[in-house]
Chimera marker file (.cmm) of the C-alpha trace (Angstrom):
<marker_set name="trace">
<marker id="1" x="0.000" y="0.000" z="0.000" r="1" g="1" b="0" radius="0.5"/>
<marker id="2" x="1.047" y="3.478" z="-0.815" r="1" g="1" b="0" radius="0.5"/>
<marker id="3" x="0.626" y="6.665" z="1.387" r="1" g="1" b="0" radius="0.5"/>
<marker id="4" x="-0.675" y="9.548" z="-0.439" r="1" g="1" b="0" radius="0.5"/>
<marker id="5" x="-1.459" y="13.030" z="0.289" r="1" g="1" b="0" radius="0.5"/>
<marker id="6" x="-2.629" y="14.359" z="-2.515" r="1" g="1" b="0" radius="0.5"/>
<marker id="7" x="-3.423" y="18.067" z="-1.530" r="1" g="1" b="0" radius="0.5"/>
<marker id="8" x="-1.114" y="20.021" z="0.983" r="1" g="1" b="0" radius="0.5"/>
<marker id="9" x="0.094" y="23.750" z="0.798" r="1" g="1" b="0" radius="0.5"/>
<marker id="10" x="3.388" y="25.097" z="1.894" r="1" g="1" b="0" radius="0.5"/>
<marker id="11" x="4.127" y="28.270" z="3.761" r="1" g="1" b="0" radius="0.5"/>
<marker id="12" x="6.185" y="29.701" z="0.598" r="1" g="1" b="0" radius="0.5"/>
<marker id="13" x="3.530" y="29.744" z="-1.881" r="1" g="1" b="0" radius="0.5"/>
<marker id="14" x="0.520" y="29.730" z="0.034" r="1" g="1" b="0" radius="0.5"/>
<marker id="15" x="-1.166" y="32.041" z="2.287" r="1" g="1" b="0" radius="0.5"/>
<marker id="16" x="-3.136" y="28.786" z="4.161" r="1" g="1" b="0" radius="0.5"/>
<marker id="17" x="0.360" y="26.830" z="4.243" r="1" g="1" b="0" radius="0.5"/>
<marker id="18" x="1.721" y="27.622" z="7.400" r="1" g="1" b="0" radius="0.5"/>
<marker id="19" x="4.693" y="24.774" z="7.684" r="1" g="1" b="0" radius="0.5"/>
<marker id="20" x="7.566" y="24.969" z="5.233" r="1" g="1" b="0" radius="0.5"/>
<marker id="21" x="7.863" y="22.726" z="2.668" r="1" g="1" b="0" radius="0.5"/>
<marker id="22" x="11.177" y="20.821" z="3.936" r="1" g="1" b="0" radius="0.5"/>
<marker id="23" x="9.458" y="20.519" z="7.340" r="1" g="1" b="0" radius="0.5"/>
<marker id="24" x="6.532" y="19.121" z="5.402" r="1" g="1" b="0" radius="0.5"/>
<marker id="25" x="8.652" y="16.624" z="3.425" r="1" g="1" b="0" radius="0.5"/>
<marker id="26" x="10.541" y="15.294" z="6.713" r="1" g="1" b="0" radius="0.5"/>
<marker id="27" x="7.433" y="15.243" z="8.498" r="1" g="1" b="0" radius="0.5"/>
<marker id="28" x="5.219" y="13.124" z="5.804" r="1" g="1" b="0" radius="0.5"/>
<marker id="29" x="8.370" y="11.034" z="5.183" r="1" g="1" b="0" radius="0.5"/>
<marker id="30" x="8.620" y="10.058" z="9.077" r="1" g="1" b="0" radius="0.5"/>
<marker id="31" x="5.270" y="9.038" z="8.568" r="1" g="1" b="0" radius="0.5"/>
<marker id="32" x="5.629" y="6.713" z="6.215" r="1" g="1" b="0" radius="0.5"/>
<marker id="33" x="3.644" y="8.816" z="3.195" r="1" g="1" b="0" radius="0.5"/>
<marker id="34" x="5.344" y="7.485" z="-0.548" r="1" g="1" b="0" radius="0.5"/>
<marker id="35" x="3.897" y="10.823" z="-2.039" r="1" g="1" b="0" radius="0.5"/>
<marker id="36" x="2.914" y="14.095" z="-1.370" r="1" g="1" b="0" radius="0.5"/>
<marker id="37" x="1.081" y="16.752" z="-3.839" r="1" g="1" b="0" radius="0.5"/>
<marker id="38" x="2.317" y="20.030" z="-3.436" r="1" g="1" b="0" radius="0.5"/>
<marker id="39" x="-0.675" y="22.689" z="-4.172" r="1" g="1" b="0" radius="0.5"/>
<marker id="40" x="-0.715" y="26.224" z="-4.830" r="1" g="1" b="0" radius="0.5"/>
<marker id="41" x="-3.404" y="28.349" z="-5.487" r="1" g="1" b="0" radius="0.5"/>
<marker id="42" x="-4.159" y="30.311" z="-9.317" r="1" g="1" b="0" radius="0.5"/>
<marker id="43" x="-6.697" y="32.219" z="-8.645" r="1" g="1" b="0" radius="0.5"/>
<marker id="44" x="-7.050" y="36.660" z="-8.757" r="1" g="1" b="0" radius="0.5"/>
<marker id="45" x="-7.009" y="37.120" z="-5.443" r="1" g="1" b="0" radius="0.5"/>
<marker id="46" x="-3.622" y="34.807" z="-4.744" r="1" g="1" b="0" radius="0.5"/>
<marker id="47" x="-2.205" y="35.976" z="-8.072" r="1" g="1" b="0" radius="0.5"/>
<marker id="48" x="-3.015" y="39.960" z="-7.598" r="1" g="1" b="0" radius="0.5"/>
<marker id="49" x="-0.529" y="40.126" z="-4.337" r="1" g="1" b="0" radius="0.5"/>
<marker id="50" x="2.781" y="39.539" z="-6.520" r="1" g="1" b="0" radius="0.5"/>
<marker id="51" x="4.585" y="41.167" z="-9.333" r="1" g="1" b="0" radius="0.5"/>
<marker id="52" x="2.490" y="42.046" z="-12.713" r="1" g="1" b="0" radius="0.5"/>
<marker id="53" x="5.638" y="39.989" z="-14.405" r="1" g="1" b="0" radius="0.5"/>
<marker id="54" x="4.224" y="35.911" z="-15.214" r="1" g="1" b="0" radius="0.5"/>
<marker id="55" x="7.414" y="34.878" z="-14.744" r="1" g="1" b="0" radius="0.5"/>
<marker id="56" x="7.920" y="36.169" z="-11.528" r="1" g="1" b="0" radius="0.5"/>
<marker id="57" x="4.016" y="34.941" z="-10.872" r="1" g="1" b="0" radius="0.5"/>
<marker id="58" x="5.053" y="31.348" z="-11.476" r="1" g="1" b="0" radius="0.5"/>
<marker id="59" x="8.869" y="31.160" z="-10.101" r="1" g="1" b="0" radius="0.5"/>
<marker id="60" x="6.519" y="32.116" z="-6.592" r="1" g="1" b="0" radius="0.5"/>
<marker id="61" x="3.772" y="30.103" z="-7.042" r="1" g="1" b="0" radius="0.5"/>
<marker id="62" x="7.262" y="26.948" z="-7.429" r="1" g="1" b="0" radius="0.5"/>
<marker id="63" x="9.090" y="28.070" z="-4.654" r="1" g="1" b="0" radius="0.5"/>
<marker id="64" x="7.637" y="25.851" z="-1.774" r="1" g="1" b="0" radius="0.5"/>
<marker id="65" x="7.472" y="23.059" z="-4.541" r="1" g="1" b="0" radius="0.5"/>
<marker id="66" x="11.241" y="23.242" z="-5.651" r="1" g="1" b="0" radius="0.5"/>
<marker id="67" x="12.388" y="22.964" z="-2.005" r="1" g="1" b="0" radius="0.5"/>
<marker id="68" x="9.940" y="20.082" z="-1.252" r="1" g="1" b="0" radius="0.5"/>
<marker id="69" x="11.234" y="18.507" z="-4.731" r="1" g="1" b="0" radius="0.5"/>
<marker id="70" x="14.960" y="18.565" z="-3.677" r="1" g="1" b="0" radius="0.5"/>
<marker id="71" x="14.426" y="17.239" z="-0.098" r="1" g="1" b="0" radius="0.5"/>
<marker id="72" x="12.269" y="14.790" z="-1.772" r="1" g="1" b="0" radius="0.5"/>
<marker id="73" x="14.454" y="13.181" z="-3.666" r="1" g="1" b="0" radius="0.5"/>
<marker id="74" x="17.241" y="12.680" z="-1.276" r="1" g="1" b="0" radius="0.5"/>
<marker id="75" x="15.379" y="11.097" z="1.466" r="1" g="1" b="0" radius="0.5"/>
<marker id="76" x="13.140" y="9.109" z="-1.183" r="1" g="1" b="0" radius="0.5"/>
<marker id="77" x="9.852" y="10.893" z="-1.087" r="1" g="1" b="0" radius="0.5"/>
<marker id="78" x="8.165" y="11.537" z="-4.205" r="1" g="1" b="0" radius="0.5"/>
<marker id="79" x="7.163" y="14.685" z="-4.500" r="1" g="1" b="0" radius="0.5"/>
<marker id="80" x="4.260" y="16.145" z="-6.870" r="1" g="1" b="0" radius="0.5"/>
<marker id="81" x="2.979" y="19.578" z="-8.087" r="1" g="1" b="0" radius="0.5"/>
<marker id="82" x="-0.401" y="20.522" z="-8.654" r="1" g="1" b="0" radius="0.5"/>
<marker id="83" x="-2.101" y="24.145" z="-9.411" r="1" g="1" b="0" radius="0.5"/>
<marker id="84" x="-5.632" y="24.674" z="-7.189" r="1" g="1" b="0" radius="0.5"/>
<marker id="85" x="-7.329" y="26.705" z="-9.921" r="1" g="1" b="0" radius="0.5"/>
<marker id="86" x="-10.509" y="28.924" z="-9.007" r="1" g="1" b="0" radius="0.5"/>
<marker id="87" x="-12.551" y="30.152" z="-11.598" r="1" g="1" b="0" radius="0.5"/>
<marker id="88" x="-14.445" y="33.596" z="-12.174" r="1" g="1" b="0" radius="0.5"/>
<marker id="89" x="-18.286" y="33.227" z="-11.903" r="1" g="1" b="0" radius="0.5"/>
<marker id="90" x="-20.247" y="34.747" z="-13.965" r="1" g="1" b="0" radius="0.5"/>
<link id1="1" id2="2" r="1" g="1" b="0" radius="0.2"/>
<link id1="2" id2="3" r="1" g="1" b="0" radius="0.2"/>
<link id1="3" id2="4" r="1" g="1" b="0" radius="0.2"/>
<link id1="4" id2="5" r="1" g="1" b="0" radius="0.2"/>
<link id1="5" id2="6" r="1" g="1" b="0" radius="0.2"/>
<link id1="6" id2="7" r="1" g="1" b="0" radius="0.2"/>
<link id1="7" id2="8" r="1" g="1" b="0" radius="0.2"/>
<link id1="8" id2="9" r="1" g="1" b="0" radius="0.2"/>
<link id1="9" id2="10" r="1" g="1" b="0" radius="0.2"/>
<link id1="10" id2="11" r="1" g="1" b="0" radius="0.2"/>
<link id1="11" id2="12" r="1" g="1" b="0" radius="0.2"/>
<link id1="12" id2="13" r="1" g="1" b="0" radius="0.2"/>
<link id1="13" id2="14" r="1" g="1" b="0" radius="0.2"/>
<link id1="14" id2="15" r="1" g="1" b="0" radius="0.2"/>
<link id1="15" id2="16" r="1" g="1" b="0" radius="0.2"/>
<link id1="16" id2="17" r="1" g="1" b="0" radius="0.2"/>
<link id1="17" id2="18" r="1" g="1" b="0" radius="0.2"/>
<link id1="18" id2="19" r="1" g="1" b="0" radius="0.2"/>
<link id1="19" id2="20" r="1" g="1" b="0" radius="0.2"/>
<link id1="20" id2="21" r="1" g="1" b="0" radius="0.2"/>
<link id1="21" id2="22" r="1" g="1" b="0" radius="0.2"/>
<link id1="22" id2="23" r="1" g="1" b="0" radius="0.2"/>
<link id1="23" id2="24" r="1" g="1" b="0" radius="0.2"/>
<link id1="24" id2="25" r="1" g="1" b="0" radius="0.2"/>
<link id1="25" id2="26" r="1" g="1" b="0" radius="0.2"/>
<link id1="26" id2="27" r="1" g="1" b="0" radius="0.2"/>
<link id1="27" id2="28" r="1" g="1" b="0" radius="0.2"/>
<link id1="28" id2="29" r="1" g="1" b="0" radius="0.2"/>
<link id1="29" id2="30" r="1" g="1" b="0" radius="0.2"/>
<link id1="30" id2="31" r="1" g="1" b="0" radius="0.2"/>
<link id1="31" id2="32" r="1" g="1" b="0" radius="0.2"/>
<link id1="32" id2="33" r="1" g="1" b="0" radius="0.2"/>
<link id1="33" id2="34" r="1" g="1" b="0" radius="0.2"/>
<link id1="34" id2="35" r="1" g="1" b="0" radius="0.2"/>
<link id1="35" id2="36" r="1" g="1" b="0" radius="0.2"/>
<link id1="36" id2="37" r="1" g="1" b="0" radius="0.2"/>
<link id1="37" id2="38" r="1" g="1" b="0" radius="0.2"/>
<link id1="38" id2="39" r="1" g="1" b="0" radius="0.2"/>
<link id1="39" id2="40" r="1" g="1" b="0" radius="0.2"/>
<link id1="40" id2="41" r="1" g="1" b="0" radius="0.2"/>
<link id1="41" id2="42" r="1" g="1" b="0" radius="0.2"/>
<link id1="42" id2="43" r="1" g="1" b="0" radius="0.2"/>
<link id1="43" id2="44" r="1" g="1" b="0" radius="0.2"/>
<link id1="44" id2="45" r="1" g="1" b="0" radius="0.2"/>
<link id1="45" id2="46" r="1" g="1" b="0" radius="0.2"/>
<link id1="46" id2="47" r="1" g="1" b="0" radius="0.2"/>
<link id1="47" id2="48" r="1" g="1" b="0" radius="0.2"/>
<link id1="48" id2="49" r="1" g="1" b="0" radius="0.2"/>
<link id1="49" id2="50" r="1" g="1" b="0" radius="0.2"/>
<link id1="50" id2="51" r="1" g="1" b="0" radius="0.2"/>
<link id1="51" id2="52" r="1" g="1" b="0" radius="0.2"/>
<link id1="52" id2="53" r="1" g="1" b="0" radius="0.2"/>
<link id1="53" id2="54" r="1" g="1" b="0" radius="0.2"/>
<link id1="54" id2="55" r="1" g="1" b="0" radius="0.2"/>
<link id1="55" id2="56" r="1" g="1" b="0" radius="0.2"/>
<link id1="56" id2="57" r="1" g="1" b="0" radius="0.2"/>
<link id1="57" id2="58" r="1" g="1" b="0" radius="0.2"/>
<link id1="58" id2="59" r="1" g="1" b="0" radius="0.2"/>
<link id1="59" id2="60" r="1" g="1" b="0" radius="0.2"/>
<link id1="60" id2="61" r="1" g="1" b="0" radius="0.2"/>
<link id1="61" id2="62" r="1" g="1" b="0" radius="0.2"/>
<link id1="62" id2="63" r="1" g="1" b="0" radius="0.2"/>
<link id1="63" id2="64" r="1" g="1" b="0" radius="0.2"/>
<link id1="64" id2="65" r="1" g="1" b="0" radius="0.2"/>
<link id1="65" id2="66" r="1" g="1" b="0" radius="0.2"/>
<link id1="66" id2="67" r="1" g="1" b="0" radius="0.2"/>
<link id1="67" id2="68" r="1" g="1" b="0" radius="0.2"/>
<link id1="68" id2="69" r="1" g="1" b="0" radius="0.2"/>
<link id1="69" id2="70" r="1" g="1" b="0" radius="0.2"/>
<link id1="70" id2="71" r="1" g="1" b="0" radius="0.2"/>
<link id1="71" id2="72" r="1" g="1" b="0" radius="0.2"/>
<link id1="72" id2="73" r="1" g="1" b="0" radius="0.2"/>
<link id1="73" id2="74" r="1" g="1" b="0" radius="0.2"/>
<link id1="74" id2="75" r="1" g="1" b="0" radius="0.2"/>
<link id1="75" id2="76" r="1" g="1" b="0" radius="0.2"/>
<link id1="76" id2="77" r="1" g="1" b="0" radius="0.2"/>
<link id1="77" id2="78" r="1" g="1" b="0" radius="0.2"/>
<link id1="78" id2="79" r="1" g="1" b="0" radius="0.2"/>
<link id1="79" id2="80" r="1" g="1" b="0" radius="0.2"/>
<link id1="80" id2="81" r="1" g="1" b="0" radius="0.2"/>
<link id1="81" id2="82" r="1" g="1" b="0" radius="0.2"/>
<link id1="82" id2="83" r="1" g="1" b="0" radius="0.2"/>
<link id1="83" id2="84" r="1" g="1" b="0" radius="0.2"/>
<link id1="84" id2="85" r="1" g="1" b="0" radius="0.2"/>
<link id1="85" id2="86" r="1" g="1" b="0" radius="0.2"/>
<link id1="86" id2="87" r="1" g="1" b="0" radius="0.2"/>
<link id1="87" id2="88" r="1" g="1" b="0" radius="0.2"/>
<link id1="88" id2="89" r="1" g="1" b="0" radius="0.2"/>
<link id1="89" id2="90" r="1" g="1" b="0" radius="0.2"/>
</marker_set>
């Protein structure tokens, strides 16, 4: 059987992450998880609080998942990315 969590946010991309992502990936690791999905949020609200340059939008948005990435892989816990998108009603 494989542990998954397949929806956790990281203090450096997130405002409702509130543990950084190494801490996450040692934590989820000493628990025996396999994987972990690292989440971050695309939506106006999350998007309007950092620079008007997409590039510097999306090297944000990575920077909890690049540090959970490179712990990851040297203690042998596969880390994931995944984008929360919300969606302008009409």
């Amino acid at each position: 059987m494989y542990k998954t969590d397949a929806h956790l946010h990281t203090a450096e991309s997130n405002f409702c992450g509130e543990i950084p992502a190494e801490e996450l990936v040692r934590k989820y690791k000493a628990e025996g998880y396999h994987t972990i999905i690292e989440t971050v949020h695309c939506n106006e609200i999350f998007l309007s609080h950092i620079s008007e340059d997409w590039d510097e939008k999306i090297d944000y948005m990575l920077i909890g998942n690049k540090k959970a990435k490179a712990l990851g892989d040297q203690i042998g816990l596969n880390v994931l990315f995944a984008i929360e998108v919300t969606l302008n009603r009409m």
